[in-house]
PyMOL CGO cylinders between C-alpha atoms (Angstrom):
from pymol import cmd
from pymol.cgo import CYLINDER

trace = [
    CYLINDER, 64.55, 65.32, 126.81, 60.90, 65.52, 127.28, 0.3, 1, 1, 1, 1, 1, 1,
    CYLINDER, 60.90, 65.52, 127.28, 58.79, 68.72, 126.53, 0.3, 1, 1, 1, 1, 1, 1,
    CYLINDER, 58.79, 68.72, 126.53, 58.18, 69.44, 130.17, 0.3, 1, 1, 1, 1, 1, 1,
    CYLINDER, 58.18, 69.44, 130.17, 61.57, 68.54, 131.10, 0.3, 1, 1, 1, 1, 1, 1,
    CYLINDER, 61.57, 68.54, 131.10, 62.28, 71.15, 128.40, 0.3, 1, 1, 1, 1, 1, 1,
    CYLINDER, 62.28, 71.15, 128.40, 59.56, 73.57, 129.44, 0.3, 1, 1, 1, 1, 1, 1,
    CYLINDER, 59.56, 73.57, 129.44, 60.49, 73.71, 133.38, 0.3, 1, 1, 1, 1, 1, 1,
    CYLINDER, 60.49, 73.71, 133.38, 64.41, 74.34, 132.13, 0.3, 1, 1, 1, 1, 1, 1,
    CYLINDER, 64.41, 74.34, 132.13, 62.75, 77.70, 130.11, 0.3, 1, 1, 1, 1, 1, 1,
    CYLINDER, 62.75, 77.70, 130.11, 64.26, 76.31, 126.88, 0.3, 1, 1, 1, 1, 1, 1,
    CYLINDER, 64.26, 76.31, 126.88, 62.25, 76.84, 123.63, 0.3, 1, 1, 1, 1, 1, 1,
    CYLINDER, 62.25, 76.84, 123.63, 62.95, 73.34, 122.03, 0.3, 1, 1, 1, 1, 1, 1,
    CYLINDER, 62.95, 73.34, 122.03, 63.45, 70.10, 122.82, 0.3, 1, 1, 1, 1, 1, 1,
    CYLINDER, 63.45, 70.10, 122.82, 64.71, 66.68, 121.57, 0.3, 1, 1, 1, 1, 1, 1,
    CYLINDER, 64.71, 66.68, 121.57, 63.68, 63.72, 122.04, 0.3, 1, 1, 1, 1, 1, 1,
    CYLINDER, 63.68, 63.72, 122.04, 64.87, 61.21, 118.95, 0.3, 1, 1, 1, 1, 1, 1,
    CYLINDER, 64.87, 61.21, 118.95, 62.51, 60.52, 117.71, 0.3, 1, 1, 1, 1, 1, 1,
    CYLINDER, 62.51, 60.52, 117.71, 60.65, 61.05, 114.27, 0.3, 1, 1, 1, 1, 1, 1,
    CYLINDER, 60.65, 61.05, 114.27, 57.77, 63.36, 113.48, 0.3, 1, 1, 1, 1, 1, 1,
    CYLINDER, 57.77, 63.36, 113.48, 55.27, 61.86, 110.93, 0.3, 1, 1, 1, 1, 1, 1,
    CYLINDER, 55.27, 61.86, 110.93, 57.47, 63.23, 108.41, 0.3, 1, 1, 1, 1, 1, 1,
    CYLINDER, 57.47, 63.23, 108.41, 60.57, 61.59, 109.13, 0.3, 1, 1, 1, 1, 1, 1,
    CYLINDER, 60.57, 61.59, 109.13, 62.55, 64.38, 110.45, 0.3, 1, 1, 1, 1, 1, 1,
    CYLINDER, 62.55, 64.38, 110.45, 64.73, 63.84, 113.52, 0.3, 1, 1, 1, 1, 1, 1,
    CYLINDER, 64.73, 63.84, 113.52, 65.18, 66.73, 114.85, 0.3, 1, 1, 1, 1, 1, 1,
    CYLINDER, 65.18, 66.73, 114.85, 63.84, 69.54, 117.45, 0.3, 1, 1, 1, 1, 1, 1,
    CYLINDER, 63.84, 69.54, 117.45, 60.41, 70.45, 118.03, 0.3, 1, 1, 1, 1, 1, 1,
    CYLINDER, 60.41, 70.45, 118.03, 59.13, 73.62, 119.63, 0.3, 1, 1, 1, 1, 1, 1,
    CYLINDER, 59.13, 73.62, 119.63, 58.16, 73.01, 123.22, 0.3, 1, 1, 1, 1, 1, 1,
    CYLINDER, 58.16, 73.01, 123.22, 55.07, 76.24, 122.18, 0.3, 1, 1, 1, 1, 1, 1,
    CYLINDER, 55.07, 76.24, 122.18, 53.29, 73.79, 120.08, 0.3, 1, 1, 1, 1, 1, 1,
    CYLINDER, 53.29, 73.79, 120.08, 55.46, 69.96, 119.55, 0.3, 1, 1, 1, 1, 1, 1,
    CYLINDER, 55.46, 69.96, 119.55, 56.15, 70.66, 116.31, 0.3, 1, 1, 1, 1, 1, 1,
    CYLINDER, 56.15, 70.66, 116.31, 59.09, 69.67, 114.56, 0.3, 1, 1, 1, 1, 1, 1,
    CYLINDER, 59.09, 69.67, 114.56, 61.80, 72.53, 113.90, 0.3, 1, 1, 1, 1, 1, 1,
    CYLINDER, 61.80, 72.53, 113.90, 61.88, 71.02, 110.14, 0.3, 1, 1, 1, 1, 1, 1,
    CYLINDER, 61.88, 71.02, 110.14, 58.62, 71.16, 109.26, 0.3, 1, 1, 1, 1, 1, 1,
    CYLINDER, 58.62, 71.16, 109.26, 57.65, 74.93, 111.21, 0.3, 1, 1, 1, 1, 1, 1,
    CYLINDER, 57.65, 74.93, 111.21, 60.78, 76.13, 108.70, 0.3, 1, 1, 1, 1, 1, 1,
    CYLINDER, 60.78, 76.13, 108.70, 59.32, 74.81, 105.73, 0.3, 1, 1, 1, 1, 1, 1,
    CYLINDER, 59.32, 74.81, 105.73, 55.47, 75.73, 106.36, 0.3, 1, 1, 1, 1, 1, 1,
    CYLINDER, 55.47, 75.73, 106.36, 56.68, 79.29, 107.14, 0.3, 1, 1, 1, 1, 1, 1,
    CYLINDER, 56.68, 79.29, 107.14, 58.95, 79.33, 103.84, 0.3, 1, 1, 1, 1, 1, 1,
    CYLINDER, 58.95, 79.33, 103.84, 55.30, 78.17, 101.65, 0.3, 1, 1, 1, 1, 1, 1,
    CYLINDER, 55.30, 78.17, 101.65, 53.21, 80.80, 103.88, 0.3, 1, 1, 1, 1, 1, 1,
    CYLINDER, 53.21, 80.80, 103.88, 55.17, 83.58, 104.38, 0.3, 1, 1, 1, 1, 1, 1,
    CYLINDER, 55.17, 83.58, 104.38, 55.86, 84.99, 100.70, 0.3, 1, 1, 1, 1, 1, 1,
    CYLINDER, 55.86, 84.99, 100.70, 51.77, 84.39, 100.18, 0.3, 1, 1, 1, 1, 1, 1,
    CYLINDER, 51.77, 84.39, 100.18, 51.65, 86.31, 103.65, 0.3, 1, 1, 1, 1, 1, 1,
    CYLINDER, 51.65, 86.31, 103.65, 53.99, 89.55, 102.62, 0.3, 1, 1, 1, 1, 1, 1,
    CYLINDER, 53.99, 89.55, 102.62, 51.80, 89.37, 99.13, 0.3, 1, 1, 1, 1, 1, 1,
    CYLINDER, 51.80, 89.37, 99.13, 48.21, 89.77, 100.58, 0.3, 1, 1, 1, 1, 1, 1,
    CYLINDER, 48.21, 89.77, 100.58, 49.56, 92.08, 103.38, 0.3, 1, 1, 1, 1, 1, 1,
    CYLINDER, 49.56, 92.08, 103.38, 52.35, 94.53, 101.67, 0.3, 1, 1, 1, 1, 1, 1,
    CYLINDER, 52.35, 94.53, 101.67, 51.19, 97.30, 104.54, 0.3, 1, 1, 1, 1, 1, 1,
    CYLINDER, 51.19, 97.30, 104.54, 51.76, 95.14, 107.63, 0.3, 1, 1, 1, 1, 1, 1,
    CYLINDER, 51.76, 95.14, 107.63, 54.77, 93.84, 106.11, 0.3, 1, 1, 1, 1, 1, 1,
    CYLINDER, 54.77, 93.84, 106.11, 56.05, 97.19, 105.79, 0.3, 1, 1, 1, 1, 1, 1,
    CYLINDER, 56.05, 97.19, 105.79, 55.29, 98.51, 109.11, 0.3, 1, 1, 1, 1, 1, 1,
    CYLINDER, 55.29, 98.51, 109.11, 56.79, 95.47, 110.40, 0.3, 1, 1, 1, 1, 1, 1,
    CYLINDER, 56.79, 95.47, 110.40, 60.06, 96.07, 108.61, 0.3, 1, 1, 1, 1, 1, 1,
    CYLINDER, 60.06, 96.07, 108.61, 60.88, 99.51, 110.09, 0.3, 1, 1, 1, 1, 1, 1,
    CYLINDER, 60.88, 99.51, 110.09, 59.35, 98.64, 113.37, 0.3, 1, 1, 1, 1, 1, 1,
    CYLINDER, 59.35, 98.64, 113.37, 62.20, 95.80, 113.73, 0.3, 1, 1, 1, 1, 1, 1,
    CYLINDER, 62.20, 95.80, 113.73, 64.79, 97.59, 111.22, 0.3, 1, 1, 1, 1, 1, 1,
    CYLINDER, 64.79, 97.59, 111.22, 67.17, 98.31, 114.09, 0.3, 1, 1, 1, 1, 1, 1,
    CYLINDER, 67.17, 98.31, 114.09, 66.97, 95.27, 115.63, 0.3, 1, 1, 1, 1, 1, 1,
    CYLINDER, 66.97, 95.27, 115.63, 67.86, 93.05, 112.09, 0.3, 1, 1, 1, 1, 1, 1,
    CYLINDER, 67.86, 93.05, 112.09, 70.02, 95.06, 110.98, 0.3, 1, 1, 1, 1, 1, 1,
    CYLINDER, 70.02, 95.06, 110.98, 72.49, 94.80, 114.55, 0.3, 1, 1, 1, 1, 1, 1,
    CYLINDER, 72.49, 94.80, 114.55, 71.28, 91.10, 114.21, 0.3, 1, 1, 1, 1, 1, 1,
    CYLINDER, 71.28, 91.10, 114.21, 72.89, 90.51, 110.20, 0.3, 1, 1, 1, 1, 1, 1,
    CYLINDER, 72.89, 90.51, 110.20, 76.13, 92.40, 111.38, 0.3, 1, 1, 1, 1, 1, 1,
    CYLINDER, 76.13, 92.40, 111.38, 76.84, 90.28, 114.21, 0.3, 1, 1, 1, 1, 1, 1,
    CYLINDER, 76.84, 90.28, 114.21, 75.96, 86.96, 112.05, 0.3, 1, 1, 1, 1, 1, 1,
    CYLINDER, 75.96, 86.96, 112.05, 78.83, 88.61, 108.84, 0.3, 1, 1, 1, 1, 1, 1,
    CYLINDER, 78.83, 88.61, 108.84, 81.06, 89.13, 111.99, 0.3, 1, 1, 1, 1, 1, 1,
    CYLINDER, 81.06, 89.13, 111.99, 80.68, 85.60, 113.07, 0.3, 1, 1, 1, 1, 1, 1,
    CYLINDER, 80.68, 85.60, 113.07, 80.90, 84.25, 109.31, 0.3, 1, 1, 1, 1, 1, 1,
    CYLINDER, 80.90, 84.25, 109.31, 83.17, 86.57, 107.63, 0.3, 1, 1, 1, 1, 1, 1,
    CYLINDER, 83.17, 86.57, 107.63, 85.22, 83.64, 105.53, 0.3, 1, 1, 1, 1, 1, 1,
    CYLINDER, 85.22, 83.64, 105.53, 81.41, 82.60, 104.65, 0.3, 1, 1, 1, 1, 1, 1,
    CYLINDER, 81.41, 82.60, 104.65, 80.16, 86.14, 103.30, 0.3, 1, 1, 1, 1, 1, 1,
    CYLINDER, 80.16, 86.14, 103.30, 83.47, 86.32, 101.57, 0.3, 1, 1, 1, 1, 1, 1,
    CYLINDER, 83.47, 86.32, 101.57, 82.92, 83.20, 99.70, 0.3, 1, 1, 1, 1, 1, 1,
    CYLINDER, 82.92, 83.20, 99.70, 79.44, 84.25, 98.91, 0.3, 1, 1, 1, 1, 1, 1,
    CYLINDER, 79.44, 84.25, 98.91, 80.11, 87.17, 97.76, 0.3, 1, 1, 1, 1, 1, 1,
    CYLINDER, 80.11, 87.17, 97.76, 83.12, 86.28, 95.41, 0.3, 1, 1, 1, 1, 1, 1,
    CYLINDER, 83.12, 86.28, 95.41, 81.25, 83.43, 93.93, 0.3, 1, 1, 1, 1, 1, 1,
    CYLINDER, 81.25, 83.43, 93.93, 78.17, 86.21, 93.35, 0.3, 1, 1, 1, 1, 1, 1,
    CYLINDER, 78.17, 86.21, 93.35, 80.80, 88.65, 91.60, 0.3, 1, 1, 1, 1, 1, 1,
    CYLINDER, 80.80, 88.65, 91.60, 81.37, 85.80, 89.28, 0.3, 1, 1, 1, 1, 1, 1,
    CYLINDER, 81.37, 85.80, 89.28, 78.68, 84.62, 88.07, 0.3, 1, 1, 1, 1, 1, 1,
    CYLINDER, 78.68, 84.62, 88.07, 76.73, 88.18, 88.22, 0.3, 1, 1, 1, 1, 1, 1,
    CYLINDER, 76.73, 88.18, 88.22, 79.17, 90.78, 86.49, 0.3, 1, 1, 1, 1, 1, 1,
    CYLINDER, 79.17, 90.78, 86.49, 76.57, 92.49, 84.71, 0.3, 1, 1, 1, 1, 1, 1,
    CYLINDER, 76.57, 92.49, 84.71, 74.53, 92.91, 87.93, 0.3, 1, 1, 1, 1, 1, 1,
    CYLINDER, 74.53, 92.91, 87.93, 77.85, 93.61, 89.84, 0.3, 1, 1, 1, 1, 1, 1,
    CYLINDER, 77.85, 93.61, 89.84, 78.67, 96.65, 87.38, 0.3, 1, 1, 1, 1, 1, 1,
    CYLINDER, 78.67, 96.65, 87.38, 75.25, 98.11, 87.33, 0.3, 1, 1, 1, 1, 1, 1,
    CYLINDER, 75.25, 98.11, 87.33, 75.38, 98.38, 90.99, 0.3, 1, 1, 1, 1, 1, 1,
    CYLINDER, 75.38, 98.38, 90.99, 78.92, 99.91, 91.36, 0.3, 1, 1, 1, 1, 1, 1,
    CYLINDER, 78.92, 99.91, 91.36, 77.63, 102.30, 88.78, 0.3, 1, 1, 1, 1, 1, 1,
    CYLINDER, 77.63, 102.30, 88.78, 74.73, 103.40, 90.64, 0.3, 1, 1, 1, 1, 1, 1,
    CYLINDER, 74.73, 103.40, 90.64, 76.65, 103.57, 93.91, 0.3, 1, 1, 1, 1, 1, 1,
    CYLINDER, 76.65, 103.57, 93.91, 79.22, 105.61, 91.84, 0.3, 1, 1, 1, 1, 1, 1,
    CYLINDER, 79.22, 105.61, 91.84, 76.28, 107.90, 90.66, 0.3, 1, 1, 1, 1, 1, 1,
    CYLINDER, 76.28, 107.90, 90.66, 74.63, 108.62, 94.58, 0.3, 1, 1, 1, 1, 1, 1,
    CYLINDER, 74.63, 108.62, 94.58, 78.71, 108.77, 96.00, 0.3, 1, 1, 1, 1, 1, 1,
    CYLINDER, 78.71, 108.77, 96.00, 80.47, 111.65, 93.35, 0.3, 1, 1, 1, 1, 1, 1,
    CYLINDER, 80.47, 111.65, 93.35, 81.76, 113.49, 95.68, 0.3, 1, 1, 1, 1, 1, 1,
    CYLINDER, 81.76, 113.49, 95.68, 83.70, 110.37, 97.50, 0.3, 1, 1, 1, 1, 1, 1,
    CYLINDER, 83.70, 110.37, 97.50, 84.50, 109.07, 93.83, 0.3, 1, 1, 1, 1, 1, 1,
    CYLINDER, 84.50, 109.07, 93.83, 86.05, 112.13, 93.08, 0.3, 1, 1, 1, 1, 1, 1,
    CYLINDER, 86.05, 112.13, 93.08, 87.96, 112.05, 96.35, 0.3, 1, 1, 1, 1, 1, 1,
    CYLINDER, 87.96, 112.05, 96.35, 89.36, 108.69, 95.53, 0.3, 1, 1, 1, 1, 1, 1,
    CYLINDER, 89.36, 108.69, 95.53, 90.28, 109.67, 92.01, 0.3, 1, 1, 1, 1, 1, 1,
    CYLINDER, 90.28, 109.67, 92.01, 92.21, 112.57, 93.04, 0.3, 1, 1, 1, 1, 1, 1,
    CYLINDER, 92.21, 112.57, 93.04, 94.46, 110.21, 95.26, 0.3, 1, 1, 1, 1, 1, 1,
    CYLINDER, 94.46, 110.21, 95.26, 94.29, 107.42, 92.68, 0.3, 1, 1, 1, 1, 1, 1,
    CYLINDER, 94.29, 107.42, 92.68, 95.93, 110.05, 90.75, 0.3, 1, 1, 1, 1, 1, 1,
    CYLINDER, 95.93, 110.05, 90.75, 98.39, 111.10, 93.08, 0.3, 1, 1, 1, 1, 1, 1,
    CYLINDER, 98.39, 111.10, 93.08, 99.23, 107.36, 94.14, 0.3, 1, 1, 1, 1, 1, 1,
    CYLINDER, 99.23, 107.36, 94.14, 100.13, 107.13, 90.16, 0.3, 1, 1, 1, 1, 1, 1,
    CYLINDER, 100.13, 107.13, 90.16, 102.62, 110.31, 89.74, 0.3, 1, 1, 1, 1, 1, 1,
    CYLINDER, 102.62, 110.31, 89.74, 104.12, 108.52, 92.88, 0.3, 1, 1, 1, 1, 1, 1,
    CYLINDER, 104.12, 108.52, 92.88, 104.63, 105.53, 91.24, 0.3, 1, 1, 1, 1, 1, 1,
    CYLINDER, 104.63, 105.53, 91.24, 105.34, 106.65, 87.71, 0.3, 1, 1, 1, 1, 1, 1,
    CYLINDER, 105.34, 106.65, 87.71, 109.27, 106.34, 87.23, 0.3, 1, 1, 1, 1, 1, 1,
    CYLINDER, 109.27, 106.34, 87.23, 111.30, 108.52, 85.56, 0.3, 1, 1, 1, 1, 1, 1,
    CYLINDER, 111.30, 108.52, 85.56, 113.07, 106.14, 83.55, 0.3, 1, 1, 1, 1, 1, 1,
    CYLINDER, 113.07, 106.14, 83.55, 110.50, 105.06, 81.77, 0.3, 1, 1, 1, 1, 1, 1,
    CYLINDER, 110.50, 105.06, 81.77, 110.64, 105.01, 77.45, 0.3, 1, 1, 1, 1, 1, 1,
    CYLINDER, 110.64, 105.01, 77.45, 108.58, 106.19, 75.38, 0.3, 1, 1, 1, 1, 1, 1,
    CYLINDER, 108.58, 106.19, 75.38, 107.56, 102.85, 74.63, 0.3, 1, 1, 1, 1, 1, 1,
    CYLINDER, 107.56, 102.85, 74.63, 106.73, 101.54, 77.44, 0.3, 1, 1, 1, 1, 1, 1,
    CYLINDER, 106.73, 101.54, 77.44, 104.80, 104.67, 78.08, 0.3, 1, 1, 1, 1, 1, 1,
    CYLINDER, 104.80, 104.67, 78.08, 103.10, 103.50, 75.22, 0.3, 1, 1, 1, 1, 1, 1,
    CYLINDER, 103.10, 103.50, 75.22, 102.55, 100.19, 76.68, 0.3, 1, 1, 1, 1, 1, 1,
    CYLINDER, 102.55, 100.19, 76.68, 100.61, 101.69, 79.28, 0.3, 1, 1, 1, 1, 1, 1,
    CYLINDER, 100.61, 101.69, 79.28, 98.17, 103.34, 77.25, 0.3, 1, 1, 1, 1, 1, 1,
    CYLINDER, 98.17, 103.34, 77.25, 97.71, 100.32, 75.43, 0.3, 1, 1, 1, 1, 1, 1,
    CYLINDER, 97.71, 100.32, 75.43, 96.86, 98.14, 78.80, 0.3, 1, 1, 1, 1, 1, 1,
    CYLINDER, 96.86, 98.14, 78.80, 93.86, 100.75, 79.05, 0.3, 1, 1, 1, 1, 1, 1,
    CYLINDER, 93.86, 100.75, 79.05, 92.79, 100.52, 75.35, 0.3, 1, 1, 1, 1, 1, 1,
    CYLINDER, 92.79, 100.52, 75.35, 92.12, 96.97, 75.75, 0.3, 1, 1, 1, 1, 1, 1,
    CYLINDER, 92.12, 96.97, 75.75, 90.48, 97.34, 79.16, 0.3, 1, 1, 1, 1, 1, 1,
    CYLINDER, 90.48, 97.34, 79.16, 87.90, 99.22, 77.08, 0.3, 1, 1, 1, 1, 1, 1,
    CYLINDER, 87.90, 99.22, 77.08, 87.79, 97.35, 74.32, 0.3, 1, 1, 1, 1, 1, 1,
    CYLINDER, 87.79, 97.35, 74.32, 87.13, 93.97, 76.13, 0.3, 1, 1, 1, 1, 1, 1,
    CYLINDER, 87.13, 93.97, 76.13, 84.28, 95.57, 78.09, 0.3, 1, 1, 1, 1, 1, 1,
    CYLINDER, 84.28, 95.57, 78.09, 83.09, 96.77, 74.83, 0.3, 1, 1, 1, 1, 1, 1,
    CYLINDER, 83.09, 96.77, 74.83, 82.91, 93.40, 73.33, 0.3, 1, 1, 1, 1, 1, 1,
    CYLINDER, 82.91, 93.40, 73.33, 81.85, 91.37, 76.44, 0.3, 1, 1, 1, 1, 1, 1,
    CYLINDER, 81.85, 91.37, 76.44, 79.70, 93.76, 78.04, 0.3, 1, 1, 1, 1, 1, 1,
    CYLINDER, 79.70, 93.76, 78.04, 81.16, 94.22, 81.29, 0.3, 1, 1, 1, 1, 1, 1,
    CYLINDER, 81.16, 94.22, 81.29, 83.59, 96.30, 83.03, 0.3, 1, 1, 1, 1, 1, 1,
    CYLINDER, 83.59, 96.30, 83.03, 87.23, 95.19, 82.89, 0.3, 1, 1, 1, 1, 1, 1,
    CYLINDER, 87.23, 95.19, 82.89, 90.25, 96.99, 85.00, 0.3, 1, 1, 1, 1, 1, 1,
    CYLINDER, 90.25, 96.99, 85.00, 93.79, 97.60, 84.87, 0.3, 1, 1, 1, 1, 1, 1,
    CYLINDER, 93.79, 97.60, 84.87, 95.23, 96.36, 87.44, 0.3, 1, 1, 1, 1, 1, 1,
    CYLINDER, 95.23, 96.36, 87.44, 98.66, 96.32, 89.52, 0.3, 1, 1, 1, 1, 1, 1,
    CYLINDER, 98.66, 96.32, 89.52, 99.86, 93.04, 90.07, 0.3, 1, 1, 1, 1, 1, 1,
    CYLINDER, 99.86, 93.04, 90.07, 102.08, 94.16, 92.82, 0.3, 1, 1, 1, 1, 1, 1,
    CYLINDER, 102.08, 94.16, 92.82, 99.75, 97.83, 94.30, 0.3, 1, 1, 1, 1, 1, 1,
    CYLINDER, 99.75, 97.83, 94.30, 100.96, 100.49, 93.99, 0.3, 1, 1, 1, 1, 1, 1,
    CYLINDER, 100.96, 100.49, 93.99, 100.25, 101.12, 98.24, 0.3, 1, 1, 1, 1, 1, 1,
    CYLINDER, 100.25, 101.12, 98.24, 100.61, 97.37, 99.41, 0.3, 1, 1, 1, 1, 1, 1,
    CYLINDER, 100.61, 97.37, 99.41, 100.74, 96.49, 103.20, 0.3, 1, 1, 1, 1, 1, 1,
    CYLINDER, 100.74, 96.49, 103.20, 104.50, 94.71, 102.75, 0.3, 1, 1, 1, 1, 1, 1,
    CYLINDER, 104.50, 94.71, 102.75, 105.95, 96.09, 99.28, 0.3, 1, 1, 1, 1, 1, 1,
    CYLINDER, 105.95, 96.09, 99.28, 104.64, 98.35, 96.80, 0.3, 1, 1, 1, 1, 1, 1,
    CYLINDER, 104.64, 98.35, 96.80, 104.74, 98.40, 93.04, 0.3, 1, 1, 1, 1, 1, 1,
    CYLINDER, 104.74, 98.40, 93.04, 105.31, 100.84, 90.27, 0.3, 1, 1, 1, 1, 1, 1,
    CYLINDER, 105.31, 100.84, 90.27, 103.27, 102.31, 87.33, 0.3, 1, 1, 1, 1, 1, 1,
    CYLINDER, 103.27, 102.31, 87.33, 105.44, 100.55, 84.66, 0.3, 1, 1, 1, 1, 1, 1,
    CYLINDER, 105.44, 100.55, 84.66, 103.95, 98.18, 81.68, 0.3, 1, 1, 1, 1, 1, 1,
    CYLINDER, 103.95, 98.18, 81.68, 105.19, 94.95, 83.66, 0.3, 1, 1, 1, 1, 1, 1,
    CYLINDER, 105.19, 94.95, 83.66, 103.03, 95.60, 86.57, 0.3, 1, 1, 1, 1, 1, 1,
    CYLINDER, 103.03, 95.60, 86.57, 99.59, 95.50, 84.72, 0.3, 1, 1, 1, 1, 1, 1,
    CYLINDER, 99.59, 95.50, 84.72, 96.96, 93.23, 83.84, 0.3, 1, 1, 1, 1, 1, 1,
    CYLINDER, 96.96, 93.23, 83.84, 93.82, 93.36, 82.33, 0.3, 1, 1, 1, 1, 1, 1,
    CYLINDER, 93.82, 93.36, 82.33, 91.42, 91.41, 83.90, 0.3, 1, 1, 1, 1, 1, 1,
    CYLINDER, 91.42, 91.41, 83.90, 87.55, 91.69, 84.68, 0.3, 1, 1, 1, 1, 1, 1,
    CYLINDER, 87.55, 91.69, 84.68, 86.59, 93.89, 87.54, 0.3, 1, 1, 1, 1, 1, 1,
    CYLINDER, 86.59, 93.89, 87.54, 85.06, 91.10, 89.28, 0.3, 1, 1, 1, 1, 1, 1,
    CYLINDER, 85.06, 91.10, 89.28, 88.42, 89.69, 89.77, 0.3, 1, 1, 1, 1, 1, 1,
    CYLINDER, 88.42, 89.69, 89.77, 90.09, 93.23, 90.36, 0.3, 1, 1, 1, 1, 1, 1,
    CYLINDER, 90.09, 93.23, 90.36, 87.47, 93.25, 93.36, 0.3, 1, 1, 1, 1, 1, 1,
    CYLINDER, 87.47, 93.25, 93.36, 88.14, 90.12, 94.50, 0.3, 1, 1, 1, 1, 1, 1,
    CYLINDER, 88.14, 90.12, 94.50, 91.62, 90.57, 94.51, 0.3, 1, 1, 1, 1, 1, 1,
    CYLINDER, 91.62, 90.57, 94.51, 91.76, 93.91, 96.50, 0.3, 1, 1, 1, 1, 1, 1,
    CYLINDER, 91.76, 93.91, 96.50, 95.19, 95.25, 97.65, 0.3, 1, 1, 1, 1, 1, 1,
    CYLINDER, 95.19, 95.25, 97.65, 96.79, 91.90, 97.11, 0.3, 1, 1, 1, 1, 1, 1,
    CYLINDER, 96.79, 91.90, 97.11, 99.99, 91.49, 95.48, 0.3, 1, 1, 1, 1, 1, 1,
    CYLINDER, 99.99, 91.49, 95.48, 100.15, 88.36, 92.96, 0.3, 1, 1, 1, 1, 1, 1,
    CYLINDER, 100.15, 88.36, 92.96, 98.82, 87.63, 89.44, 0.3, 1, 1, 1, 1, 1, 1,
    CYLINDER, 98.82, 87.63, 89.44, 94.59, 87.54, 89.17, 0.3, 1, 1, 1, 1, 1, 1,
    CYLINDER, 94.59, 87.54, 89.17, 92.87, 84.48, 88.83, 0.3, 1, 1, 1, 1, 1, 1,
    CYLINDER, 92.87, 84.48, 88.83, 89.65, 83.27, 87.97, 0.3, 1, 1, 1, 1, 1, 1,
    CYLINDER, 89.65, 83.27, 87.97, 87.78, 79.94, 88.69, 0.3, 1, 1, 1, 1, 1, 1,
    CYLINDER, 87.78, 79.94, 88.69, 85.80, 80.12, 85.24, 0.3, 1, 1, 1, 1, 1, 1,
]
cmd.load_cgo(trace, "trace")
C-alpha cells in the first residue's frame, strides 16, 4: 500500500515492504514516512531526556490525560489478563523484599479493612478448628507459625502459613488441623490464592 493510497483510506500507517535505511520492514507513519521501528526507538532515547528537562509539563500532562490512561491500561489487563498474571507472579518471585514492603505499606494506609479481614480470618478459623483435635497436634499448629517467623527472620522476608486445601474453597473446604499447613514464602501464598493443592515454586 502506498502512502496516499493509505492517506485517502484515513489510516495512520502504511506498508509497503520495503526497508527503511535501517533495515526495518515494517510500517511507517503516513504524518511523516517514517518507519514505526525507528519513531519507537527515537521517542524511547528522547523522551526520558524530555520528562527530565521539563518535570512541570510532564506533570500537567499526566493529570490532564490521567482519566483517559488509566480507562486505557484497564482495558489492555482485561484483554491480557493470563499476561499480567504471568508478569506479576514472575515479579513476586524474584522481588519478595519489594513485594513485602509494599503489602506492608498498603497494610499501614488500609487498617481499618485489615482489621476487617482479620476478624473473619478469625472466625473462618473457630469454623474450621475441630473438636477432636489433641493436644499435640494443637501443638503442631503453633509450631507451623513458629517457623513461619523464624524463616522470615533468617531470610528476610515474609513467609505464611498456609492451607493446602482453604479453609472457604469454591468446591471443598479444609480444616485448621496440622496436616493442612505449609510453610511457604508469601510470594507463593499469593500466587497460590484460594487454590486447593500443595505450593510450588519455580526457584
Amino acid at each position: 500500500m502506498t502512502r496516499a493510497e493509505a492517506l485517502a483510506n484515513g489510516l495512520s500507517v502504511y506498508f509497503t515492504g520495503n526497508p527503511c535505511k535501517q533495515g526495518h520492514i515494517a510500517d511507517r507513519w503516513v504524518a511523516n514516512w517514517t518507519c514505526v521501528v525507528c519513531h519507537a526507538k527515537r521517542c524511547a532515547e528522547f523522551l526520558p531526556k524530555w520528562r527530565e528537562k521539563n518535570p512541570e509539563k510532564t506533570k500537567a500532562y499526566s493529570q490532564k490525560y490521567a482519566k483517559v490512561h488509566a480507562e486505557q491500561n484497564k482495558a489492555w489487563r482485561l484483554a491480557n489478563k493470563e499476561r499480567c498474571a504471568e508478569t506479576g507472579r514472575s515479579w513476586r518471585q524474584k522481588n519478595p523484599k519489594k513485594c513485602n514492603a509494599f503489602s506492608r505499606e498498603w497494610r499501614g494506609r488500609n487498617r481499618d479493612l485489615m482489621n476487617v479481614l482479620k476478624a473473619k480470618r478469625r472466625a473462618d478459623l473457630l469454623m474450621r478448628i475441630p473438636k477432636w483435635l489433641s493436644v499435640d497436634e494443637k501443638w503442631m499448629i503453633g509450631q507451623a507459625y513458629a517457623l513461619a517467623k523464624l524463616r522470615a527472620k533468617m531470610t528476610g522476608f515474609d513467609w505464611h502459613v498456609d492451607h493446602v486445601i482453604p479453609l472457604r474453597g469454591k468446591n471443598v473446604s479444609g480444616l485448621h488441623t496440622p496436616y493442612n499447613l505449609q510453610v511457604i514464602p508469601a510470594v507463593e501464598n499469593l500466587r497460590k490464592g484460594n487454590r486447593h493443592g500443595l505450593a510450588t515454586s519455580s526457584e
